[in-house]
C-alpha positions as CSV (number, residue, x, y, z in Angstrom):
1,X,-41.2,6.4,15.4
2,X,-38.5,9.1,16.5
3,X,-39.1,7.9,20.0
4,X,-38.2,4.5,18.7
5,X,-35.0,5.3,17.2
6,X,-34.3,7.8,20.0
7,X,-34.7,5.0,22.7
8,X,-32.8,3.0,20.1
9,X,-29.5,5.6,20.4
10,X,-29.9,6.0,24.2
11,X,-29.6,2.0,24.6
12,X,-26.9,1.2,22.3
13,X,-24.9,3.7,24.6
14,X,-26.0,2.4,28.0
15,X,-25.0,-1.2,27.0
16,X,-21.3,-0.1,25.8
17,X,-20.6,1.6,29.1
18,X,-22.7,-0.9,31.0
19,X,-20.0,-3.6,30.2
20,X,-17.7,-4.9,32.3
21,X,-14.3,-5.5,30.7
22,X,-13.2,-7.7,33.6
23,X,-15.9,-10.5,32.8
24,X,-15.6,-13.6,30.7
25,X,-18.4,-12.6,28.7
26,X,-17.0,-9.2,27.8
27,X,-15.6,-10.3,23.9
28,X,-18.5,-11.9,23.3
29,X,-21.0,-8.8,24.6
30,X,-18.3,-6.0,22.8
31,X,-18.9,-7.9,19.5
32,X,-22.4,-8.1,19.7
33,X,-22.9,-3.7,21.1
34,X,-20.5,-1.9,19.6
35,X,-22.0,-2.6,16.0
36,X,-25.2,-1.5,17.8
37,X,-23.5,1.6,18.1
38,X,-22.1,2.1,14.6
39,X,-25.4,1.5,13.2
40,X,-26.8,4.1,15.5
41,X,-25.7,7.5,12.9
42,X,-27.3,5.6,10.2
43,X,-30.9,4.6,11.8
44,X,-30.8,8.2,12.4
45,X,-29.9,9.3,9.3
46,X,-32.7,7.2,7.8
47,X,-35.7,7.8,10.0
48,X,-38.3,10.7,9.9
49,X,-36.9,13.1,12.4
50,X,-36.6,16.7,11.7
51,X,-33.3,17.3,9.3
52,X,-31.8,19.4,12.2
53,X,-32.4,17.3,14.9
54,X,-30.5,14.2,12.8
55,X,-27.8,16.5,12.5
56,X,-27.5,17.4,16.0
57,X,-27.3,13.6,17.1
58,X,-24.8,12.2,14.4
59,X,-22.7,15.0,15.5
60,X,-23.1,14.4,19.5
61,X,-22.5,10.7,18.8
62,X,-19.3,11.6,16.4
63,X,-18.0,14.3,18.7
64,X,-18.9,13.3,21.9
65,X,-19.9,9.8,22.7
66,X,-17.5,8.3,20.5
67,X,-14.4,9.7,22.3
68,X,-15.7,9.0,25.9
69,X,-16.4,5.6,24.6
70,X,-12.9,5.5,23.7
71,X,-11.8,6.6,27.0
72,X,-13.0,3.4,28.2
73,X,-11.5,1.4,25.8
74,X,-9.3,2.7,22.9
75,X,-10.2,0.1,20.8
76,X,-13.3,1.3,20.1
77,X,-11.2,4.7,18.8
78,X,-9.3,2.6,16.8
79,X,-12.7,0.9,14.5
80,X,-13.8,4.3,14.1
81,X,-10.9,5.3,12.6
82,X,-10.5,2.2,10.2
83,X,-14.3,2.6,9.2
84,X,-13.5,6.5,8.7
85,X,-10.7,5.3,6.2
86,X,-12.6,2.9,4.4
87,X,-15.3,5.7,4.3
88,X,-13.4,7.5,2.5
89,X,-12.4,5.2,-0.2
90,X,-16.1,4.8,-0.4
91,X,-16.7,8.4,-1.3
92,X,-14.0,8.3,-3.6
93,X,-15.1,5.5,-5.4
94,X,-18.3,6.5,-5.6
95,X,-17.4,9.9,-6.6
96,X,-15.2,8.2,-9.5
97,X,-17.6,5.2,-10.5
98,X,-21.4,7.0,-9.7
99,X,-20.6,10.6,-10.4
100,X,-18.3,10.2,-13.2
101,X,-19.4,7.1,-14.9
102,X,-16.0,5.8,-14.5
103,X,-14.7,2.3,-13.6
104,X,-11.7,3.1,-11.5
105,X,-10.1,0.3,-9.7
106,X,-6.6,2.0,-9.1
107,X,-8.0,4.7,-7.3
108,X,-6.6,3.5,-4.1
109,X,-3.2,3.9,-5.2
110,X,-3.3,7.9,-4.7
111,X,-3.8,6.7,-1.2
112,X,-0.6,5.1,-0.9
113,X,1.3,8.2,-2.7
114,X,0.1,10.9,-0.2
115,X,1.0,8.0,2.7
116,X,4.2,6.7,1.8
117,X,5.6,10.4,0.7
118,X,5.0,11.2,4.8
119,X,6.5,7.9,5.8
120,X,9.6,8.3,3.5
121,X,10.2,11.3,5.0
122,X,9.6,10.6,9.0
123,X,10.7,6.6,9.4
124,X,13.9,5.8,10.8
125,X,14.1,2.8,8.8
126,X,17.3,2.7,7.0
127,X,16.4,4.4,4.0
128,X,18.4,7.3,1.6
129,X,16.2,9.5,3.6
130,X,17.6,8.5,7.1
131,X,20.5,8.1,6.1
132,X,21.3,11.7,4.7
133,X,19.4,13.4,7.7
134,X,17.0,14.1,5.5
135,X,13.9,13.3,8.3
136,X,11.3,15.8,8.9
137,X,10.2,16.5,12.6
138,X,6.5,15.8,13.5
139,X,5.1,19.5,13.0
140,X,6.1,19.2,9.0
141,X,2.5,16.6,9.2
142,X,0.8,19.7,8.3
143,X,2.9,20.7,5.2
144,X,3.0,17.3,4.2
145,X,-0.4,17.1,4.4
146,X,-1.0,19.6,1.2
147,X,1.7,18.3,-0.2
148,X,0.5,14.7,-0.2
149,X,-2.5,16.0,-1.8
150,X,-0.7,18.0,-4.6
151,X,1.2,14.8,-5.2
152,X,-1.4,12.8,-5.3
153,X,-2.7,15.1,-8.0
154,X,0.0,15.2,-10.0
155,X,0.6,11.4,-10.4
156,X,-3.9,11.1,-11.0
157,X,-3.3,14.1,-14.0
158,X,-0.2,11.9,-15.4
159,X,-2.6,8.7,-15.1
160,X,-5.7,10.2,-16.4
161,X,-4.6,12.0,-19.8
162,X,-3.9,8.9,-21.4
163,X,-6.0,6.8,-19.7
164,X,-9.5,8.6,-19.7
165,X,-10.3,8.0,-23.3
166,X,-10.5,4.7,-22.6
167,X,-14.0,3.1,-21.1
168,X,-16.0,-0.1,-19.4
169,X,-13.8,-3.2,-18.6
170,X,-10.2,-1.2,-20.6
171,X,-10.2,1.4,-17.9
172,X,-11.0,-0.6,-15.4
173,X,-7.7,-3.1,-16.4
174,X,-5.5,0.1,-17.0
175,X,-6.7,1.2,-13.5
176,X,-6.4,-1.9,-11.9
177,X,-2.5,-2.4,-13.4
178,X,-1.8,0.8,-11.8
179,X,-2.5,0.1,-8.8
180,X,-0.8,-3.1,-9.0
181,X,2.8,-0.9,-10.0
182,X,2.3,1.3,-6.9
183,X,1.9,-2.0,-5.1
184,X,4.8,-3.7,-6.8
185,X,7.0,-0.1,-6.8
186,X,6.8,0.3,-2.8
187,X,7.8,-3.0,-2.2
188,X,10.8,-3.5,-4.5
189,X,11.9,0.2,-4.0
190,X,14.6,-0.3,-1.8
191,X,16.9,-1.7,-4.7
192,X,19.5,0.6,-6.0
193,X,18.6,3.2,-3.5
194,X,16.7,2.3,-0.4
195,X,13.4,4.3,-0.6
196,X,10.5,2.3,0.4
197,X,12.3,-0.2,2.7
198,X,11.2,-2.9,0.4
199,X,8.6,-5.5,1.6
200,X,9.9,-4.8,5.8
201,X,8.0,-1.9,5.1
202,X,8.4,1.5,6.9
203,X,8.2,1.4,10.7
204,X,7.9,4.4,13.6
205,X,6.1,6.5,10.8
206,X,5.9,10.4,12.4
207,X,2.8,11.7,14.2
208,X,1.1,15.0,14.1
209,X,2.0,17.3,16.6
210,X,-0.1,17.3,20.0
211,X,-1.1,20.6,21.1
212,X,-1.0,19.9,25.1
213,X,-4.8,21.7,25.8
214,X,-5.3,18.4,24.4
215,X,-3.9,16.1,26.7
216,X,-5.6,18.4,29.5
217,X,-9.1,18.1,28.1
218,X,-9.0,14.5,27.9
219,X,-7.9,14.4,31.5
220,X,-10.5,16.6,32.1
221,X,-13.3,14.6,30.2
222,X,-12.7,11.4,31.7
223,X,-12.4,13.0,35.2
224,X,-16.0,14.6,34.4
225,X,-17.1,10.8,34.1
226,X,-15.8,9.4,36.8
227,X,-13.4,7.4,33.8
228,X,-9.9,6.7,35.2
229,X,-6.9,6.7,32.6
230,X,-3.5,5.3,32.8
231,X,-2.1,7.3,29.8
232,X,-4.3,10.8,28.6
233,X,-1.7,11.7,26.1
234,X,-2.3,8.6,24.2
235,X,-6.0,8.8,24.1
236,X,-6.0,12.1,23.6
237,X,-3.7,11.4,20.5
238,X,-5.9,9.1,18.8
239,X,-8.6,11.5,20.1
């Protein structure tokens, strides 16, 4: 059986670099191997290999396949990151719903605090915040980082004191209204005082500083594949 799923790995990563992106068949062939390869961690992750040796191949596919991959074609960086997102609402919600017994369907909205405080704060869209110079530079990302999270914390204690004593289908309306309001809040706050941009949304949002070891080491990797790329310091940015 470990053979199997072994076998099972090595193929999934032979048919993504086997394809040719020049051929008519290549959509057709990408939709049909890359989920092959997301569904490689799991079938690893579910068969009877030693716990150690799971570990080691999740990690070499995370760390290591998945970026040269990506060197190949950066859309393939860009699904992981989505379904790394999305995999983290998961966890939250099931951390909310399956550890707490609670049926949180605003949860989401913390999201959106912690994103649109670092968006305010680097877009040059024509809000108070551009306007009065008040932008951050790129290696703030950090800082903003915590304090996203310390937000984020703030508006779920102001939510939750009042709200927790409610259960079943009432928390889950109370919940689901408050997401709606951080919704409805982002997309009409750009009346008196321009903060959100309204519904055109918030555009050139700021990026996290790129340490340049890391535009070298993604030249380096693709040259140690024989990978040629037009632009390192994007891939390695999304690396």
């Amino acid at each position: 059986m470990g053979a199997i799923v072994v076998g099972y790995v090595a193929l999934s990563i032979v048919i993504l670099f086997s394809l040719d992106r020049n051929s008519l068949w290549y959509p057709a062939a990408n939709i049909c191997a890359f989920p092959l390869f997301v569904l490689s961690p799991i079938i690893v992750l579910l068969s009877p290999l030693p716990g150690r040796l799971k570990l080691t191949i999740i990690l070499a596919l995370i760390v290591v396949v998945t970026p040269i991959i990506g060197l190949t074609n950066t859309t393939y960086l860009e699904l992981a990151i989505q379904i790394s997102i999305f995999a983290g609402l998961a966890l939250g919600l099931n951390i909310v719903v399956g550890f707490a017994g609670l049926l949180d369907l605003g949860y989401v909205a913390f999201f959106a605090v912690g994103a649109y405080l670092w968006a305010m704060f680097t877009s040059p869209a024509p809000t108070i915040f551009q306007i009065n110079g008040w932008l951050v530079p790129d290696w703030a990302f950090f800082i903003f980082l915590i304090i996203g999270v310390i937000l984020a914390g703030i508006v779920g204690i102001m939510l939750g004191l009042p709200v927790l004593r409610l259960r079943g289908d009432y928390l889950a309306i109370v919940t689901l209204g408050f997401g709606e309001m951080i919704r409805i809040l982002a997309r009409n706050a750009d009346q008196p005082v321009n903060l959100s941009n309204g519904a055109q949304g918030l555009h050139g949002i700021g990026r996290p500083p790129l340490p340049g070891f890391a535009v070298d080491f993604t030249s380096g990797l693709s040259g140690l594949f024989g990978i040629s790329v037009s632009n390192p310091e994007t891939v390695a940015r999304q690396l």
